[in-house]
C-alpha angles and dihedrals in degrees: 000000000000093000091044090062100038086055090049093050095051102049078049091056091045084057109051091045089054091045096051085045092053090042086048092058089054106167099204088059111128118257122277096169108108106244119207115216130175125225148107125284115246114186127193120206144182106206101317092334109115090216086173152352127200132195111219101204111192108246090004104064135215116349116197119222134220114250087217111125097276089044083055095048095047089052090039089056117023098040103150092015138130115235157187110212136170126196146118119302121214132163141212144182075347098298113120119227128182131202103219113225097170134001139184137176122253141208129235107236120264111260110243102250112249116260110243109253107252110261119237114271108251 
C-alpha cells in the first residue's frame, strides 16, 4: 500500500513539473528579444520639456519611444537625426513602441560618384 502512494505522489509531482515547463514556453508571451530598427529621430516638445520621440523607420512606420532615461537622451541629443537604436518592442492598442537599450547615429550612405560622360573621339 506504501509503494502504491509513493508511486502516486510522485506521477503527481512529474506532472506538475511538465505542466509549469509547457506553461513557461508560452508562445503568445509577449517579445523580450531586442529588436534593431533604422530611422530618424523626431522629438516633440512643450517649451524645453521632450513630451515624445518617434523613430520613422522607412517601410515600418512610427515607432513610439519610451520616455525612460535612455528614450530622453536619444530624443535630447539625436533630434533630427538618423539612427541606429535597439531595444524592446512592445505594442498597444497597434502603435509600436521600443525601449531603447543602445543607440548610435548613422550615416547615409555616400552616393557613388557619377561616372564622366565619355568625351567625343577626335
Amino acid at each position: 500500500m506504501k509503494k502504491l502512494i509513493m508511486l502516486t505522489l510522485i506521477a503527481a509531482m512529474v506532472m506538475f513539473l511538465s505542466v509549469s515547463v509547457t506553461k513557461a514556453a508560452d508562445p503568445n508571451a509577449p517579445k523580450t528579444e531586442p529588436v534593431t530598427i533604422k530611422g530618424r529621430v523626431i522629438v516633440t516638445k512643450d517649451g524645453n520639456d521632450i513630451t515624445a520621440v518617434h523613430i520613422n523607420v522607412l517601410l515600418k512606420g512610427k515607432y513610439n519611444i519610451t520616455l525612460d532615461a535612455m528614450g530622453k537622451e536619444l530624443g535630447e541629443k539625436m533630434e533630427g537625426k538618423m539612427v541606429e537604436v535597439t531595444g524592446i518592442e512592445t505594442a498597444k492598442d497597434d502603435v509600436k513602441w521600443l525601449t531603447v537599450e543602445k543607440y548610435a547615429e548613422v550615416q547615409k550612405p555616400a552616393e557613388k560618384p557619377k561616372e564622366p560622360a565619355e568625351k567625343p573621339k577626335e
